[in-house]
Backbone bond lengths (Angstrom), bond angles and torsions (degrees), N, CA, C in turn:
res aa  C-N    CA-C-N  psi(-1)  N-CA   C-N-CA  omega(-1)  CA-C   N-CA-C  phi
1 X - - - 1.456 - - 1.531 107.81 -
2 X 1.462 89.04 117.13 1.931 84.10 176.80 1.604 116.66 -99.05
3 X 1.273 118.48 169.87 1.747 118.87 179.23 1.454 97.75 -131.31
4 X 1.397 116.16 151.37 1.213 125.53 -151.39 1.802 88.00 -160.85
5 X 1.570 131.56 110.13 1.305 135.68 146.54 1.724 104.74 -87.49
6 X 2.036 81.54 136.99 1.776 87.21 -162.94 1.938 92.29 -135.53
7 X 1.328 110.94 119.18 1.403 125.54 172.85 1.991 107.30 -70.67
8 X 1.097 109.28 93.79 1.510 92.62 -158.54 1.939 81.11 -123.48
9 X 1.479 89.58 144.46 2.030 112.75 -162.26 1.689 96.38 -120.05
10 X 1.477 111.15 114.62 1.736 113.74 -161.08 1.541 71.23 -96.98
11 X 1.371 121.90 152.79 1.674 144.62 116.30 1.346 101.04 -19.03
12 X 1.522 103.28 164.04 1.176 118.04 163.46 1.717 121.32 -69.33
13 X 1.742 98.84 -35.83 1.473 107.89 -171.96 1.376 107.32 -64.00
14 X 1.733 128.56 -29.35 1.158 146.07 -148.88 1.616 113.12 -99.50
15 X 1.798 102.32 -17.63 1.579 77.82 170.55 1.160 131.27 -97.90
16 X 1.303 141.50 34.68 1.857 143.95 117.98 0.924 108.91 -62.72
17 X 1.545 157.01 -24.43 1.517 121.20 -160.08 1.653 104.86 -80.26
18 X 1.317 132.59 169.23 1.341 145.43 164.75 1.481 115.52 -66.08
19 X 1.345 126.01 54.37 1.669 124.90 -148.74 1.570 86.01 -82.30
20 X 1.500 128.23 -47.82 1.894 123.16 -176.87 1.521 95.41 -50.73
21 X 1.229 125.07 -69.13 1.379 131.56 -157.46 1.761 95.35 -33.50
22 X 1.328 100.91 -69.57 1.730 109.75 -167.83 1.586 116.31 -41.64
23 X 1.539 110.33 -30.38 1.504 122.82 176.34 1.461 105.70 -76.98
24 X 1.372 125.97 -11.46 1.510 126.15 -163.43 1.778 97.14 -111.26
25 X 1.589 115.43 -29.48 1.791 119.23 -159.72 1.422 77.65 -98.82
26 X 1.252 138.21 -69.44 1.290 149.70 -111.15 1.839 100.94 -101.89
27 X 0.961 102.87 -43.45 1.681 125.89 -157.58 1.558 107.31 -99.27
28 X 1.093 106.90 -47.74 1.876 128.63 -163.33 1.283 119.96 42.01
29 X 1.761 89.97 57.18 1.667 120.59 -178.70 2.047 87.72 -95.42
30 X 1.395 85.83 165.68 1.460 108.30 162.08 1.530 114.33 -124.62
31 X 1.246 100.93 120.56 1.639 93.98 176.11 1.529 97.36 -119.55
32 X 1.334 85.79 173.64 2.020 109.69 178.58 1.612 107.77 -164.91
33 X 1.788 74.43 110.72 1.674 101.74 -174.55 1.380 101.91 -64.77
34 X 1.984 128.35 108.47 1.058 106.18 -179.71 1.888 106.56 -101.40
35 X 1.494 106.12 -0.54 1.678 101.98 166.73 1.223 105.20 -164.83
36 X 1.649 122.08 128.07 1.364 128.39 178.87 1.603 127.11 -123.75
37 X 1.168 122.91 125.31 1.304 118.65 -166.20 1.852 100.08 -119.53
38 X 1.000 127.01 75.85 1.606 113.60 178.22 1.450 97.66 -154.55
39 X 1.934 93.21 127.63 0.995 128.49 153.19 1.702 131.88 -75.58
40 X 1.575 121.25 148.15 1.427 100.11 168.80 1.715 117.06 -75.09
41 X 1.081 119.94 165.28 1.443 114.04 -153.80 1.488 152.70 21.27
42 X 1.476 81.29 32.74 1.380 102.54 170.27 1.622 121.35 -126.98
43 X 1.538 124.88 164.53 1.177 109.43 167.55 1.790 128.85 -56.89
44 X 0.978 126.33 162.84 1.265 111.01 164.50 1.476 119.56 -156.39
45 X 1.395 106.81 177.65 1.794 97.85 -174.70 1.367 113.77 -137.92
46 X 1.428 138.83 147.44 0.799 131.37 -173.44 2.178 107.65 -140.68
47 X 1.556 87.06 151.12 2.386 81.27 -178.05 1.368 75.08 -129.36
48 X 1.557 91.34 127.42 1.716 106.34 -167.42 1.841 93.79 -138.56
49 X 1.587 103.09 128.76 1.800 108.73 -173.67 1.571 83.41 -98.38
50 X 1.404 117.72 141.10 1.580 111.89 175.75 1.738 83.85 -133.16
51 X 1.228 108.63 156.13 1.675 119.86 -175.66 2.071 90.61 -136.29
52 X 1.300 96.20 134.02 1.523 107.42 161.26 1.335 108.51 155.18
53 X 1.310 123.26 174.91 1.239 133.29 -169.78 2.105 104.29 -49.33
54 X 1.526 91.47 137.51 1.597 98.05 -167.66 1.969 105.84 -50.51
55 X 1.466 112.01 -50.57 1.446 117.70 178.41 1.294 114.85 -42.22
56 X 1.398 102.85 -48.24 1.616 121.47 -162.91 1.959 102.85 -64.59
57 X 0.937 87.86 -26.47 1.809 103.26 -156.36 1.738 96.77 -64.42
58 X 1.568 97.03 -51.52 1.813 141.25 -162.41 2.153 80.26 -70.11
59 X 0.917 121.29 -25.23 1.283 108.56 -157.62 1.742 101.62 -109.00
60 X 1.271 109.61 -18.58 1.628 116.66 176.12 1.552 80.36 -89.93
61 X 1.118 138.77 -53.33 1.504 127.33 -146.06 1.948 95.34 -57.67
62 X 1.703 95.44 -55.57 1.910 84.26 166.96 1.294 135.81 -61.41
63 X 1.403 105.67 -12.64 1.751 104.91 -175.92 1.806 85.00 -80.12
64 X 0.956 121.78 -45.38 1.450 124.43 -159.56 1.669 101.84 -58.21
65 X 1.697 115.26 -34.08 1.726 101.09 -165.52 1.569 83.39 -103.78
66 X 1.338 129.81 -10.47 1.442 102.04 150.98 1.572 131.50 -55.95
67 X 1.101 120.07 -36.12 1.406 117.35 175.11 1.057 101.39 -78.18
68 X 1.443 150.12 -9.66 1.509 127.07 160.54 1.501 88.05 118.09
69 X 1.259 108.30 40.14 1.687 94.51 170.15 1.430 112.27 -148.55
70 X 1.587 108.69 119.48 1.378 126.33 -150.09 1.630 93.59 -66.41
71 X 1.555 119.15 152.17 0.839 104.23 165.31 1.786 108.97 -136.09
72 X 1.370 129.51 146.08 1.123 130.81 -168.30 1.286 109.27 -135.14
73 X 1.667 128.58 145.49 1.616 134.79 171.79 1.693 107.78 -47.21
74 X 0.938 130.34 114.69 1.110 111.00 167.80 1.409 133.55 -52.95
75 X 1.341 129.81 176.62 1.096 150.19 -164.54 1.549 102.76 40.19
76 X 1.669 129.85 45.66 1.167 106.19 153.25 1.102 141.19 -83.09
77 X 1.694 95.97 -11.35 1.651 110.57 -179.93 1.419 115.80 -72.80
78 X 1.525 121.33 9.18 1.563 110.41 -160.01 1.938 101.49 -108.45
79 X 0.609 123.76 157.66 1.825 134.36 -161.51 1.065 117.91 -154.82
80 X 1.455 121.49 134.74 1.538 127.64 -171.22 1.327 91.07 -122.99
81 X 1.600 139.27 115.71 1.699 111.50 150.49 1.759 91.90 -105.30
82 X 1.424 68.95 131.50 1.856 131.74 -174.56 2.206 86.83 -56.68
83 X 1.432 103.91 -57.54 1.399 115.31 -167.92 1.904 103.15 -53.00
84 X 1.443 114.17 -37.69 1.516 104.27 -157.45 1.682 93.28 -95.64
85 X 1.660 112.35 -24.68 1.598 118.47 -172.32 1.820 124.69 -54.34
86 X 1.489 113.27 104.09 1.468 100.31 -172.24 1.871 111.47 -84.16
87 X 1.376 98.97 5.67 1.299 112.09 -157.64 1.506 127.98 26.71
88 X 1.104 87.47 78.31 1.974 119.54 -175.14 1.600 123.27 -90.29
89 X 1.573 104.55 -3.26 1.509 124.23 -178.79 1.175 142.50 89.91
90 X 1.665 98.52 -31.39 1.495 136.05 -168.75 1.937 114.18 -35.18
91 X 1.640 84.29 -51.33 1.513 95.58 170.71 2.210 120.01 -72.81
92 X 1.528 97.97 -11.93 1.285 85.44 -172.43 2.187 93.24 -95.11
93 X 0.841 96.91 -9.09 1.290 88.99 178.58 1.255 140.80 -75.07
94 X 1.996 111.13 -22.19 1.307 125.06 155.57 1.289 115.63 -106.79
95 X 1.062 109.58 10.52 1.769 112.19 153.71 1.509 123.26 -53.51
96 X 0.983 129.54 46.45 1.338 148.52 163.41 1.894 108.44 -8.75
97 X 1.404 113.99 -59.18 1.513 117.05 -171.93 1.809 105.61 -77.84
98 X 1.335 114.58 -17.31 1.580 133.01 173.40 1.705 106.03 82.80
99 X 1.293 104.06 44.24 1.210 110.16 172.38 1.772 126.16 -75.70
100 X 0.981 90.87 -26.14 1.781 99.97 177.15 1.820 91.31 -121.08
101 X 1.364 103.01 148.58 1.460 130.57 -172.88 1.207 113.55 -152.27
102 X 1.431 107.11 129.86 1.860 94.74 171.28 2.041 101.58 -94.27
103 X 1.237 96.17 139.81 1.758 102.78 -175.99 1.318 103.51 -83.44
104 X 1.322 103.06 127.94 1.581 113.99 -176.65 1.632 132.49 -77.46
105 X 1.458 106.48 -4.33 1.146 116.10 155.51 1.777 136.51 -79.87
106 X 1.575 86.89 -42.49 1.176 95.76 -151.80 2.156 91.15 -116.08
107 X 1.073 116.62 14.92 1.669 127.14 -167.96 1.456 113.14 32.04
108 X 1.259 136.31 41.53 1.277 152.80 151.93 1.042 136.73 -51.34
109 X 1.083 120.70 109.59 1.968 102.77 176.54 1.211 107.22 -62.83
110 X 1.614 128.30 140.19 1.365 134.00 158.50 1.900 126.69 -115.77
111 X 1.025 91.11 113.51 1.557 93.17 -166.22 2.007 102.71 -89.82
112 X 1.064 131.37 135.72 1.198 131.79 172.77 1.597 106.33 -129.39
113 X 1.727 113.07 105.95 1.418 129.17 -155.31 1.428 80.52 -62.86
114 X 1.438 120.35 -47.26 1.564 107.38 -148.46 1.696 116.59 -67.94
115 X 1.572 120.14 -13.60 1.389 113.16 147.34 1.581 134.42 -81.67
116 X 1.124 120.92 -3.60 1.235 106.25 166.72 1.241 129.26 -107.53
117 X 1.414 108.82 171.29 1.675 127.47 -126.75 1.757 97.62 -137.65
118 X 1.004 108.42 -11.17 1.444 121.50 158.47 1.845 107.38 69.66
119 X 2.188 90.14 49.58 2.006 70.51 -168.24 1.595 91.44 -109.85
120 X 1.255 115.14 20.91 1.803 93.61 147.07 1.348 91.18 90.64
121 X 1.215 158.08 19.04 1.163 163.34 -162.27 1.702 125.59 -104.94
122 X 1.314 95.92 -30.15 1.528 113.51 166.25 1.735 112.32 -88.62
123 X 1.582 106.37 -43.07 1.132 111.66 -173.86 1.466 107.22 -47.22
124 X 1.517 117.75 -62.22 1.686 131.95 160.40 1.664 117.21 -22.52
125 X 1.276 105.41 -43.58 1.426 99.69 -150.76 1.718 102.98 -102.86
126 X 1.653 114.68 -14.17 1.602 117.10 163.83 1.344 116.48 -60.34
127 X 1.341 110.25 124.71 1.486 120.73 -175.16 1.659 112.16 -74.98
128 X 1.340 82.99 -16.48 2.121 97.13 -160.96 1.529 101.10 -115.00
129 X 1.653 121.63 13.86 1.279 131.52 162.45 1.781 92.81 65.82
130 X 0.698 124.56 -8.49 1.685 123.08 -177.14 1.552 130.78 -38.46
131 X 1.722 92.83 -9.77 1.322 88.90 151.23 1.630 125.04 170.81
132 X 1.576 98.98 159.29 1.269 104.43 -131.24 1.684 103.75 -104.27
133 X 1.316 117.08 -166.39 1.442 104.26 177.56 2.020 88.06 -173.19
134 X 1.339 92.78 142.06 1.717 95.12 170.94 1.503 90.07 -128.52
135 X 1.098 112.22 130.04 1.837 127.92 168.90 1.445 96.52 -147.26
């Protein structure tokens, strides 16, 4: 069973239809909406963890940009510059899902895309704006 977090951007026309449902009837994927931003007639966005067979996954991902809905790896929108970062912790401390870590050997920030959930929580709490996030 593979897991796959998917940054997926509805059309305007697209945010009413049942697009999870179809991945859940159609697919007999499991997803888990971990952040959703969509309005009706508006664009919208959604960071969606889907679990199921790797093919199967590869095969909703095309039904999905067939209906007109982009789909992207998650966490590409998220950015550290390294140049403004004093690595002061601030951000690993309301990191709730433990996506950012400072490494105890080497005093590093460590970011691991595959826990975060994209709720903006670090972004808030960097004093040195160091880093950013578009969702």
């Amino acid at each position: 069973m593979a897991k796959r977090r998917l940054d997926l951007t509805f059309p305007p026309r697209q945010a009413t239809k049942p697009i999870t449902y179809h991945l859940v009837k159609d697919f007999d994927l499991t997803p888990n909406i971990l952040r959703a931003q969509i309005q009706p007639g508006q664009e919208g966005r959604m960071l969606l963890e889907v679990s199921g067979p790797r093919e199967v996954i590869d095969q909703a991902v095309e039904f999905l940009e067939g209906e007109g809905v982009a789909v992207h790896a998650a966490a590409s929108d998220i950015c550290l510059d390294e140049q403004q970062c004093v690595v002061c912790g601030l951000c690993t401390a309301v990191c709730r899902p433990g996506a950012l870590t400072l490494d105890q050997d080497s005093a590093e920030l460590v970011f691991d895309k595959d826990k975060c959930v994209y709720c903006e929580a670090c972004v808030v709490a960097c004093p040195r704006r160091a880093i950013t996030l578009t969702f």
